[in-house]
N, C-alpha and C positions, 0 to 999 in steps of 0.2 A: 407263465411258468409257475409250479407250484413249489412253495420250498418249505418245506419242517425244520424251525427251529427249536433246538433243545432248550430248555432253562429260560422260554420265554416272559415268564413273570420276573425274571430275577435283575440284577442292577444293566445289567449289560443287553440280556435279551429283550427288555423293554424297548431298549434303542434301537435295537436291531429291526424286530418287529413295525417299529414307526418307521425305519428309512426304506426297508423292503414296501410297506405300503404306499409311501409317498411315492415311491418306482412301478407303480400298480403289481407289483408279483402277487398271487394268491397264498397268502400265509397261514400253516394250520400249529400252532404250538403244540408242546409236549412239555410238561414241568409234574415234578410231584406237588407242586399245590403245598408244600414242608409249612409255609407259614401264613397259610387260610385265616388262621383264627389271630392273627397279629392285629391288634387294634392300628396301630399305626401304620398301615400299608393299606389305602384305597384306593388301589389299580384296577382298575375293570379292562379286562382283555377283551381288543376286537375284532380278534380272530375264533377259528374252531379252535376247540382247547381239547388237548387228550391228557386225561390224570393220569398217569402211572408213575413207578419208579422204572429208569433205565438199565439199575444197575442186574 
């Protein structure tokens, strides 16, 4: 099953994203990427990533 998670970089969709894979689902995020340029945040996402905004 494939599932899009919204806001997958962010505190909560990171988790999400790890227990969905741990369940083998096929995960493709969707996040606007808001804080790319954050020196403090080295998350590398290992899923398909869509940039956009939702709103």
């Amino acid at each position: 099953m494939k599932i899009l998670v919204t806001g997958n970089k962010g505190y909560i969709g990171t988790v999400v994203v790890e227990m969905l894979l741990q369940k083998s689902y096929e995960v493709v995020g969707y996040d606007t990427d808001y804080y790319k340029n954050c020196d403090s945040i080295e998350y590398i996402c290992p899923v398909k990533q869509i940039t956009k905004d939702i709103r």
